[in-house]
N, C-alpha and C positions, 0 to 999 in steps of 0.2 A: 831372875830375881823379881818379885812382886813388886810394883810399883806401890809405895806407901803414903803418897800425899798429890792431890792437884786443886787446881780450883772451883772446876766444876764435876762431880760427878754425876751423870746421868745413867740413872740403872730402865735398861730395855731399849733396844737398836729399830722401835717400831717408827712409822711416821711421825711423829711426836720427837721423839729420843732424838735419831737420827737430824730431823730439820734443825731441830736446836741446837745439836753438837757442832753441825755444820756451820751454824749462823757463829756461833761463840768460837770457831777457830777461824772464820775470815777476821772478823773482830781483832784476833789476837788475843784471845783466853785461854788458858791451859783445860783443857778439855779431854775428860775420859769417860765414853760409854761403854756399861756392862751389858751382855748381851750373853742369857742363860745357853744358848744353841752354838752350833758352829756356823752356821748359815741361815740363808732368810727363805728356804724353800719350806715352806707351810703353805697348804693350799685351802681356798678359801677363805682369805684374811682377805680385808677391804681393797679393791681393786679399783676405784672409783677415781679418778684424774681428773679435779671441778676446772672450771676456766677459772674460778682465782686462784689454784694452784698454777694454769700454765702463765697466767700474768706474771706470779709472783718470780718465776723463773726467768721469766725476758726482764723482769725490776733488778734480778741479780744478775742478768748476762748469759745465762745458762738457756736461755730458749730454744737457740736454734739447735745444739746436742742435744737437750730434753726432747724433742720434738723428732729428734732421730731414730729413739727408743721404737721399736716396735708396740703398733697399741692399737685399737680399736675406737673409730670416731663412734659416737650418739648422738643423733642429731632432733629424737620424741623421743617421748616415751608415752608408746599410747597402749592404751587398755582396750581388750576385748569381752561384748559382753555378748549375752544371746539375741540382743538386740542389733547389735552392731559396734564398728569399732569409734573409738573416743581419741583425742589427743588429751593428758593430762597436763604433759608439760611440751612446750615447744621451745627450742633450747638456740633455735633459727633466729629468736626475739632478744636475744641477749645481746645488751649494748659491749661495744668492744671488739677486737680482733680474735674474740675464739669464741662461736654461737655453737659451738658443741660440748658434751664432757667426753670421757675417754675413759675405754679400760685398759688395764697397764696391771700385770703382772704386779704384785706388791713385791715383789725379790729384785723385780729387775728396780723398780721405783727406788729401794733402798740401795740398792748398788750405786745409784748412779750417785744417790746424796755421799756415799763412802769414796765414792772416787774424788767427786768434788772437797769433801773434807782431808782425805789424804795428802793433800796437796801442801799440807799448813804440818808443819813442825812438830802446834802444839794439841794435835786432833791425836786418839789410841781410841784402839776400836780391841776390847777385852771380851774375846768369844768364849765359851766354854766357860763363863764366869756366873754361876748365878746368884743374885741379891740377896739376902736370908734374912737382914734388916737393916735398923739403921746406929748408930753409937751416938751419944750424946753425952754432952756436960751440963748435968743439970739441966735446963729446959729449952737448952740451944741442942741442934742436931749437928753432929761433927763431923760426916761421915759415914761410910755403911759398912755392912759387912760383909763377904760373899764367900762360898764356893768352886775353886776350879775343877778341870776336868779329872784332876785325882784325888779328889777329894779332900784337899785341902781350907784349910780356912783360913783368911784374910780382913785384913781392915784396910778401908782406902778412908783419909780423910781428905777433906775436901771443905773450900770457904760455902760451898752450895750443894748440897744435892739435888740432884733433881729424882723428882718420882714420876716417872714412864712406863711404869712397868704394867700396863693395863689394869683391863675391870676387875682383876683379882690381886690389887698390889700388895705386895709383900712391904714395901717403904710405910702405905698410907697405914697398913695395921699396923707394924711396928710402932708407927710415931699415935698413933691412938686419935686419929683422926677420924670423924662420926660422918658418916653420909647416911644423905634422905633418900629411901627408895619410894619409888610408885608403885613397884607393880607391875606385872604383865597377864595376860590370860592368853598370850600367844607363842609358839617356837617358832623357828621355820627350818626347813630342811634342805640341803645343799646337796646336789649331785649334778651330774655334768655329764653331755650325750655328745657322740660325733655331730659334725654339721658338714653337711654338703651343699656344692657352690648352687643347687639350685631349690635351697632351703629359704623362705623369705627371712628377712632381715632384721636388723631393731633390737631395740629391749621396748620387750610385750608383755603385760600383765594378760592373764586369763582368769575371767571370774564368771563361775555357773555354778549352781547347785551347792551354795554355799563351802566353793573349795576358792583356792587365786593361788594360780598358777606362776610366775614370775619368769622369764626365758631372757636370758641376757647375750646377746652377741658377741663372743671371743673369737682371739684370733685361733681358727680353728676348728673348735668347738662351742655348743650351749652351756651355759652355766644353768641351773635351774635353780628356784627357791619355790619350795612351796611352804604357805602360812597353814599350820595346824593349831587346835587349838592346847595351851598348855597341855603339857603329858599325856600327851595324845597321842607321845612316838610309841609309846609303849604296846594299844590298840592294835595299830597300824602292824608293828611287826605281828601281836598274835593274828591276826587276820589272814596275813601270810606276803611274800613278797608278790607271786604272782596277782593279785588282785591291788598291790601298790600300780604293780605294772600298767594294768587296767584301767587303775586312774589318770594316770600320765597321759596315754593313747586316749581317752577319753579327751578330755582338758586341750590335747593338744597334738590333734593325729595326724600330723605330717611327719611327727615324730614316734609313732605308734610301730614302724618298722624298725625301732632302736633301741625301743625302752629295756630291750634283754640285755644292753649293755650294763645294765643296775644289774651285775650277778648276785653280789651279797649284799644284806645290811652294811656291813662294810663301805661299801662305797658313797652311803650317803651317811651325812653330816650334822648335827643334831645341835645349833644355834639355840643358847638358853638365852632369849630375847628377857634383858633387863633396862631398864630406864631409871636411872639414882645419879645424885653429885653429890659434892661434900658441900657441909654448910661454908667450912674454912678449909682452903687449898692448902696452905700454908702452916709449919713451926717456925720457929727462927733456925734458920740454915737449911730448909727444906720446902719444897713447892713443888706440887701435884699440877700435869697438866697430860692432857687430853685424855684416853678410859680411867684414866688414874682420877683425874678430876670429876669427871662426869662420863658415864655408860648413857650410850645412845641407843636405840632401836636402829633395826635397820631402815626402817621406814625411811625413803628420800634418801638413804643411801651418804648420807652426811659428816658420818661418824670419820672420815679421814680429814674431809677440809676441818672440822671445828679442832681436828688432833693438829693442824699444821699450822692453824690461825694463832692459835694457842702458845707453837713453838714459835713464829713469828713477832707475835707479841710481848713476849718470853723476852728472846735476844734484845728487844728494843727496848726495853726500861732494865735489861739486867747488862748488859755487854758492859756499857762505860763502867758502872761499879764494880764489878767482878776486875774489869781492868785494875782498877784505880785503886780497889783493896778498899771502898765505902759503903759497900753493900749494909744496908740494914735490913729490920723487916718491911718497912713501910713500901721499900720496891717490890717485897713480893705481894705486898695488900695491895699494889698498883695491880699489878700483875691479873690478879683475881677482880678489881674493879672494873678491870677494862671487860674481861672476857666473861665475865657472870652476866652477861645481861642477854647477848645472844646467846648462850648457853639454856639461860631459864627460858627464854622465845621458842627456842629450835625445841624443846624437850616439850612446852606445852601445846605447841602444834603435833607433834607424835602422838603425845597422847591424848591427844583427840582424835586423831585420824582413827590410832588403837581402840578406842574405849567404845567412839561415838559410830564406827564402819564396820571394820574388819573384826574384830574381837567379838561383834555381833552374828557379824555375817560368816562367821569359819565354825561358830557354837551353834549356828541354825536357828537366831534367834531376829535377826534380819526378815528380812522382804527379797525374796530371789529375782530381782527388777536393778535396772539401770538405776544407780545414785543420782539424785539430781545435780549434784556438783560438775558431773561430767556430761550431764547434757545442758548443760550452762555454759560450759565451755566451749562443748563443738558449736552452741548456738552464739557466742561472742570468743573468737578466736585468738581476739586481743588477749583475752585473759589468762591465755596457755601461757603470756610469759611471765607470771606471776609466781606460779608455782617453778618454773625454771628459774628464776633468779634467788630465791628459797633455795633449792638445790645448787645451783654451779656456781654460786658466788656467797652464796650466805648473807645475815643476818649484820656483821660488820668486818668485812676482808680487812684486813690486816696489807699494809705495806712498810718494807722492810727500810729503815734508817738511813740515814746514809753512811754512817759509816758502816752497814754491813754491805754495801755495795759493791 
């Protein structure tokens, strides 16, 4: 029998979704996330693990299990040019007990938040359910609608929904909520090569001849991103795969004995890099938080912590009303107060980095020489932990309440 009412519903089981269903069932909130798929196995979804995410985990008790998960430390991230290699960010300079970030499977990431929510009563985890939109009375949202796996249709209502359903929400068009886009002039493309133990190590950017390379260390395997410039996948394939190959071995030929592992298009990944938020997160009885709210570039790799800061934020001005049945809207305008300001920061440094480097330099319209940003840096090394605290902790970390403790 379809469940027909709770207090929270949260449509999408991504870092976002999940953190917050998690946070509102220790609270003691009646809590249901929808969740279109049966499982969290999609590959190439943000895999990034910032040190204010593993804080935020020893703040709730969860460190030392979090920390058991299988994952991969980073400890730079340095760029390689024809010049020579650069540190961008050094991550050894971060104040605190974790001067690393981590990659971490996004499946295993989400499991472990569902185990820890399992534990509570008032937590359902609705697979196979997809969101279609939202129900409303008059200019209040009541609720959503969805899909299961046989094709049926349902309504849940709910004192809150939440909209997590990424950069393509179904809730935020529903409820007719306008977001600002920027713009991009660039994709990037995702594929992944065996690694062997006597492969060097790191996450390495590689930048020549107006290509950037990106090579990320898993357990395992290379993850690869390369920056092309908007619709530019299209090119690339008529060209042919063997001359993609080419480039890779070029760019990065320790890896040049592998690149046949790219058998088909298929295998790589085609990243439609957008940068937009909403101007208002929020209807009464609905509130957009992290791709739902604002789409990130992947630049700085950011896009999970500002989706978890988001959800932490979230629980902390909404748990006691949802409790207590006082929720208005003015907690959800909290809501968007607090987190729109690192939001606008983190998006205008992107697109600068996008507009004013790489968006230049992938179109051929750059200078094929060393940036002087990065030789500023190798030349004050202090400075490497500026851009690491941008990445592994962000712009304003969020710490969780005490009563979600």
């Amino acid at each position: 029998m379809a469940l027909s009412r709770t207090t929270c519903a949260i449509a999408g089981a991504g870092p976002a979704g999940m953190m917050l269903g998690m946070l509102l069932a220790r609270a003691g909130v009646n809590t249901v996330v929808l969740e279109k798929h049966d499982d969290f196995l999609r590959d190439f979804r943000g895999d990034t693990v910032h040190a204010s995410t593993h804080r935020l985990m020893g703040e709730l008790g969860l460190g030392d299990a979090f920390r058991k998960l299988a994952h991969h430390r980073i400890h730079r991230l340095q760029v390689i040019t024809d010049d020579g290699s650069y540190t961008l960010a050094d991550f050894r300079r971060l104040p605190g007990e974790f001067p690393y970030i981590t990659f971490l499977p996004q499946w295993d990431f989400l499991d472990f938040l569902l185990e820890e929510a399992d534990r509570f009563p008032n937590f359902r985890l609705l697979r196979h359910s997809e969101v279609t939109g939202i129900t409303r009375n008059g200019n209040r949202v009541t609720g959503l609608r969805y899909r299961d796996a046989d094709g049926r249709e349902h309504e849940l209502g709910a004192d809150l929904t939440i909209a997590a359903d990424g950069r393509r929400s179904v809730l935020r068009e529903s409820a007719g909520l306008r977001h600002r886009a920027f713009g991009s002039g660039m994709d990037i493309l995702w594929f992944r090569l065996s690694k062997r133990d006597s492969d060097p190590g790191g996450m390495v950017g590689r930048l020549s001849d107006g290509r950037l390379l990106v090579r990320i260390e898993r357990q395992g395997y290379w993850q690869g991103a390369l920056a092309i410039r908007k619709g530019g996948y299209e090119e690339l394939v008529a060209d042919g795969l063997e001359r993609f190959r080419e480039m890779l071995a070029t760019l990065k030929p320790f890896l040049a004995d592998r690149v046949h592992e790219v058998r088909t298009w298929d295998d790589v990944k085609v990243l439609d890099v957008q940068i937009d938020r909403l101007q208002r997160w929020w209807r009464p009885g609905l509130l957009c938080i992290g791709d739902a709210a604002h789409t990130m570039s992947p630049i700085m790799g950011v896009g999970i912590n500002l989706a978890v800061q988001d959800a932490v934020a979230a629980a902390n001005v909404l748990a006691g009303p949802l409790r207590d049945g006082t929720l208005t809207h003015e907690h959800l305008a909290r809501v968007q107060r607090r987190r729109m300001p690192p939001t606008v920061v983190t998006q205008r440094i992107q697109r600068f980095l996008q507009t004013g480097f790489l968006e230049p330099w992938i179109n051929g319209q750059g200078k094929s020489t060393t940036p002087v940003a990065l030789r500023v840096l190798k030349r004050v090394p202090r400075f490497q932990g500026g851009p690491a605290r941008a990445m592994a902790i962000g712009l304003r970390p969020e710490h969780p309440a005490p009563s979600l403790r």
